[in-house]
C-alpha positions in Angstrom: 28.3 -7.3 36.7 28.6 -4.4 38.7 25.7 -3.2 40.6 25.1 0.2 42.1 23.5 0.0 45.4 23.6 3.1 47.5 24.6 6.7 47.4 26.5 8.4 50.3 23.5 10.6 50.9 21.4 10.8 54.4 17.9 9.5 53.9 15.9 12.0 56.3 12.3 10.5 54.8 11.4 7.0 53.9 11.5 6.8 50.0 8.0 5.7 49.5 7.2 6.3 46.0 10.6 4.5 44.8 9.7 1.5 47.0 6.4 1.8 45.6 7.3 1.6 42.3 10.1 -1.1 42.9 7.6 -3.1 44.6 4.8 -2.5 41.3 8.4 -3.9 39.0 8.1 -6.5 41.1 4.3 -7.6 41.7 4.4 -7.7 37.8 6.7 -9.2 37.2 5.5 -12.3 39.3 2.3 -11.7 37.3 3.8 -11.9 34.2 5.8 -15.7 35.2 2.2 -16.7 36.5 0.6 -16.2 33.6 3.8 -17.4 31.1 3.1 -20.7 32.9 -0.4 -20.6 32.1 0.6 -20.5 28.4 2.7 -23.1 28.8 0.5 -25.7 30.6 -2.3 -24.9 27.5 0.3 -25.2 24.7 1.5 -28.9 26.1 -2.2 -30.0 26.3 -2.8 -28.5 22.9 -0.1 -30.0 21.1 -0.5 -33.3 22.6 -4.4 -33.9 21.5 -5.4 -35.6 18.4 -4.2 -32.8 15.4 -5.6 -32.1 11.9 -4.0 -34.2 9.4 -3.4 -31.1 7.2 -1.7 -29.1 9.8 0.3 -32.2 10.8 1.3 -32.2 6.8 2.0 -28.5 6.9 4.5 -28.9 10.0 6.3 -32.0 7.8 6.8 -29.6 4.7 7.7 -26.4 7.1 9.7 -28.3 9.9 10.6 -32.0 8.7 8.6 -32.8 12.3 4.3 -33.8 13.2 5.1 -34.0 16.9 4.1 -31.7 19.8 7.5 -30.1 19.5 6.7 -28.6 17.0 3.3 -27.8 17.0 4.8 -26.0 20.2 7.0 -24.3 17.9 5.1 -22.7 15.7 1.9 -21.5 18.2 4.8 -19.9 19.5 6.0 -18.6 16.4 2.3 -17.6 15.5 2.7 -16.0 19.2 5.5 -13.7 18.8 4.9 -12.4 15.4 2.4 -10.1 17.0 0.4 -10.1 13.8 -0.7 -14.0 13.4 -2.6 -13.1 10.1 0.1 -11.7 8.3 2.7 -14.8 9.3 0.0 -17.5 8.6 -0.4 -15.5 5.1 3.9 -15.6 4.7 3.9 -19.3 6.0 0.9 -20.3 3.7 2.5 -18.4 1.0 5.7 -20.8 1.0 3.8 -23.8 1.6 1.6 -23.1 -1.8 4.6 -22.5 -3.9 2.5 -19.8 -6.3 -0.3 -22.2 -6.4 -3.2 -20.1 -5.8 -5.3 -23.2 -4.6 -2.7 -24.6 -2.5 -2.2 -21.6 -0.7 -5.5 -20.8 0.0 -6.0 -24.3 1.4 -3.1 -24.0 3.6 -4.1 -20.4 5.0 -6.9 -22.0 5.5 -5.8 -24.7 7.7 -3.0 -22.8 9.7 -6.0 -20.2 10.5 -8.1 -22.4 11.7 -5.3 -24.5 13.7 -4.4 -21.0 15.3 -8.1 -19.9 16.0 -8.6 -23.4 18.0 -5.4 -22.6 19.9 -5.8 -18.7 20.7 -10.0 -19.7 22.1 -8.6 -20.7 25.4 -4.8 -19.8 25.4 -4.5 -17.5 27.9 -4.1 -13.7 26.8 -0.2 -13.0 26.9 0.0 -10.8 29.7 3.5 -9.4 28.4 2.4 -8.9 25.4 -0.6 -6.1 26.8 2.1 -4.8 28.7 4.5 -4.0 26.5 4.6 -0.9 24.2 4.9 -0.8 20.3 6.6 2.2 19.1 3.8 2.4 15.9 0.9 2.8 18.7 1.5 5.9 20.7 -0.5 4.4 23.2 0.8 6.5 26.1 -1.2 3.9 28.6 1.4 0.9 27.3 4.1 3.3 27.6 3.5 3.8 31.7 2.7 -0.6 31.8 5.8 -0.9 29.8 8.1 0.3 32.4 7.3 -1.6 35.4 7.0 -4.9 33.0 10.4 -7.0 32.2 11.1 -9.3 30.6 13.5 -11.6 32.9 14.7 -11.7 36.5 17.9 -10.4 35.6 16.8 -7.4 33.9 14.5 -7.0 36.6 16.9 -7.3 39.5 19.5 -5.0 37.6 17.0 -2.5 36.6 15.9 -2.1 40.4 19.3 -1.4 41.6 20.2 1.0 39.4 16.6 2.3 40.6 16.6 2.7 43.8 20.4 3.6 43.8 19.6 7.1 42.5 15.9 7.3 42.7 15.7 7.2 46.6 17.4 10.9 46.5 15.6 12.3 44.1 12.7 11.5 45.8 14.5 13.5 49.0 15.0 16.6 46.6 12.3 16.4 44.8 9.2 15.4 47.5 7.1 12.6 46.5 4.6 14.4 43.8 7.3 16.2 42.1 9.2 12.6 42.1 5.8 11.1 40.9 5.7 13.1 38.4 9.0 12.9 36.7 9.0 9.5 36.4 5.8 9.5 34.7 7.5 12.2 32.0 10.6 9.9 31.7 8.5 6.6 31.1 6.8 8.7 28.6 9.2 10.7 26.7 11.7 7.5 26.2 8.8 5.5 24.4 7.6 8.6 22.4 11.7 9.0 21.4 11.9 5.6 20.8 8.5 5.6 19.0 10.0 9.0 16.8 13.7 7.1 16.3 11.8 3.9 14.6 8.9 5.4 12.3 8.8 4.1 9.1 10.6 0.8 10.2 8.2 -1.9 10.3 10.7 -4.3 12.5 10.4 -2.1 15.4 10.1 -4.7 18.1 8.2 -4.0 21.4 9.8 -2.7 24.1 9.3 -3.0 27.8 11.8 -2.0 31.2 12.1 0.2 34.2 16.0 1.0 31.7 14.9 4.2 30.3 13.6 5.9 33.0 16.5 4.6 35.3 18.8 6.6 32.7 16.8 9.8 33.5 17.2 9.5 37.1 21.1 8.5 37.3 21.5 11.4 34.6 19.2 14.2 37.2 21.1 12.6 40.3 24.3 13.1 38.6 23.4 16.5 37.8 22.5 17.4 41.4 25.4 15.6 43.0 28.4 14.8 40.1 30.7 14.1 43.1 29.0 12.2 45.6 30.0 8.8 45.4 27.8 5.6 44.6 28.8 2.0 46.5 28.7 -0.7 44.1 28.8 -4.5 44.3 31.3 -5.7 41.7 29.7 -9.3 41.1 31.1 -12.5 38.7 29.3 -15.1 40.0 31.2 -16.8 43.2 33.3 -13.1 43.9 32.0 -10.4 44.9 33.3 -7.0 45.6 32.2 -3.8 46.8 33.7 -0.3 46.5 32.6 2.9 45.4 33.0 5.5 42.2 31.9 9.3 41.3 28.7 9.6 40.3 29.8 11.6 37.3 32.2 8.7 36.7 29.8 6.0 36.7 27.2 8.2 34.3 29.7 8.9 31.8 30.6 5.1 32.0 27.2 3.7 31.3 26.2 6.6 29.0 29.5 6.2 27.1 29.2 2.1 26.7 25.4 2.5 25.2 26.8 5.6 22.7 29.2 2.8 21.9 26.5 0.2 21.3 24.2 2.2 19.7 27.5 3.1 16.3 28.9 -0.2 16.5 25.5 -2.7 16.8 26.5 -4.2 19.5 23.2 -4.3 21.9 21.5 -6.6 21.1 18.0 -6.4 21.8 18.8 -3.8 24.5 16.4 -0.6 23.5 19.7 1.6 23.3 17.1 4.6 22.3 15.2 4.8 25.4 18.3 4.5 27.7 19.9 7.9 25.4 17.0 9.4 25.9 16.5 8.7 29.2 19.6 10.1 29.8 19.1 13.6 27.8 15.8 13.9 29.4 17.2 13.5 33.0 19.7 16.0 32.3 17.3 18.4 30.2 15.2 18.6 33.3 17.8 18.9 35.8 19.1 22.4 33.6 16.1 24.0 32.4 14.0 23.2 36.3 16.3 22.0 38.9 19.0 24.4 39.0 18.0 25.9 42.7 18.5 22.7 43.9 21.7 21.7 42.8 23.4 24.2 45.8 20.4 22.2 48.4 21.7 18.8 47.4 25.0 19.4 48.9 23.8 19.5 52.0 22.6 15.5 51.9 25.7 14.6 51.2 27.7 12.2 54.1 31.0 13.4 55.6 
């Protein structure tokens, strides 16, 4: 993994709103593992009371298993498909085989199950962070940024942040910095929002990514040169050395246009880091050009 961690630029003001933000990532965050535990501690002591004896025959026929394992399962299941009502419908569907009496009975009984479940399960708390490209919700796009979804995506995200971010807030001033990470956390989800409609399958998407795309892309705009000290990290070696910015761009930008033809990302939101990109550079072009010529001056001999 290699990690960006500095640029060779002189700090003459303490980056408060990136450490602001890095530490909102990271107060979250520890939220968001709080509450996940929460959910856990409920789903044991749910799954390991006495059960319904038809849900207990609707796990046989779905999973070949009646014990809390997989009761477990499928609250979790019921969980992530984000609309219970329409997988209860699928699942009672296939449990009914066409039989119109069968399937009502088993909607029936998985409803209920869930209903008993969801009245004191804790409310996901990642789940009302996150944002859903159908929504537009421009509130879940702001909560979506500083939520993520594991402490490795967390840890690389902030690096990268603070990496290019603490500059921009020396170019920029903090309101002007404030303000351009709100219209990067917004325009990513609304491209990503535009680049799904009509797909149903859109998942959720949450990440400080997209925006960190948009500030690498304005940095390297301001300063294409100036080069950023990296740790190169696999596991017990570690290694640190230092690239162009416009190298290391180009590098990241090129290995997600990569990802994005051959479908090779995974569940990474490919779209909002593009974007992110085009809307850091956008900005830095159409607004920024007086202080490309400025930013030299920050840079160390």
């Amino acid at each position: 993994m290699i990690l960006p961690y500095r640029a060779r630029i002189r700090l003459f003001r303490f980056p408060l709103v990136t450490v602001l933000v890095s530490v909102l990532c990271i107060a979250v965050y520890v939220a968001q593992e709080m509450n996940q535990r929460q959910h856990i501690h409920h789903l044991r002591d749910f799954c390991t009371q006495r059960l319904d004896t038809g849900f207990l025959q609707s796990l046989a026929n779905l999973t070949g298993r009646t014990d809390a394992y997989a009761c477990g399962k499928m609250m979790l299941r019921l969980d992530a498909a984000g609309a219970a009502r329409a997988e209860i419908e699928r699942l009672a569907q296939w449990l009914g085989r066409r039989d119109a009496a069968l399937i009502s009975h088993y909607r029936d009984i998985l409803h209920e199950v869930w209903q008993n479940y969801r009245r004191h399960a804790p409310r996901d708390l990642t789940a009302r962070l996150w944002y859903t490209p159908r929504d537009w919700n421009v509130s879940r796009m702001l909560t979506a940024s500083v939520a993520h979804g594991s402490r490795i995506h967390l840890i690389a995200n902030l690096f990268f942040f603070f990496a290019f971010a603490a500059t921009l807030e020396m170019l920029l001033g903090p309101l002007l910095h404030s303000l351009l990470l709100v219209v990067l956390a917004t325009g990513t989800h609304a491209v990503y929002s535009l680049a799904t409609a009509g797909d149903p399958q859109a998942l959720p998407t949450l990440g400080l990514s997209g925006v960190v795309m948009g500030v690498m892309a304005l940095f390297t705009y301001f300063l294409p040169r100036v080069r950023i000290r990296c740790i190169l990290w696999l596991v017990v070696f570690w290694k640190r050395f230092s690239v162009p910015a416009w190298v290391f761009a180009l590098t990241y930008v090129g290995w997600d246009l990569y990802a994005s033809f051959a479908g090779t990302g995974g569940s990474t939101n490919l779209v909002a880091h593009l974007a992110g990109a085009g809307i850091g550079l956008l900005l830095g072009i159409t607004l920024f050009r007086r202080k490309r010529h400025w930013a030299q001056s920050l840079v160390e001999g």
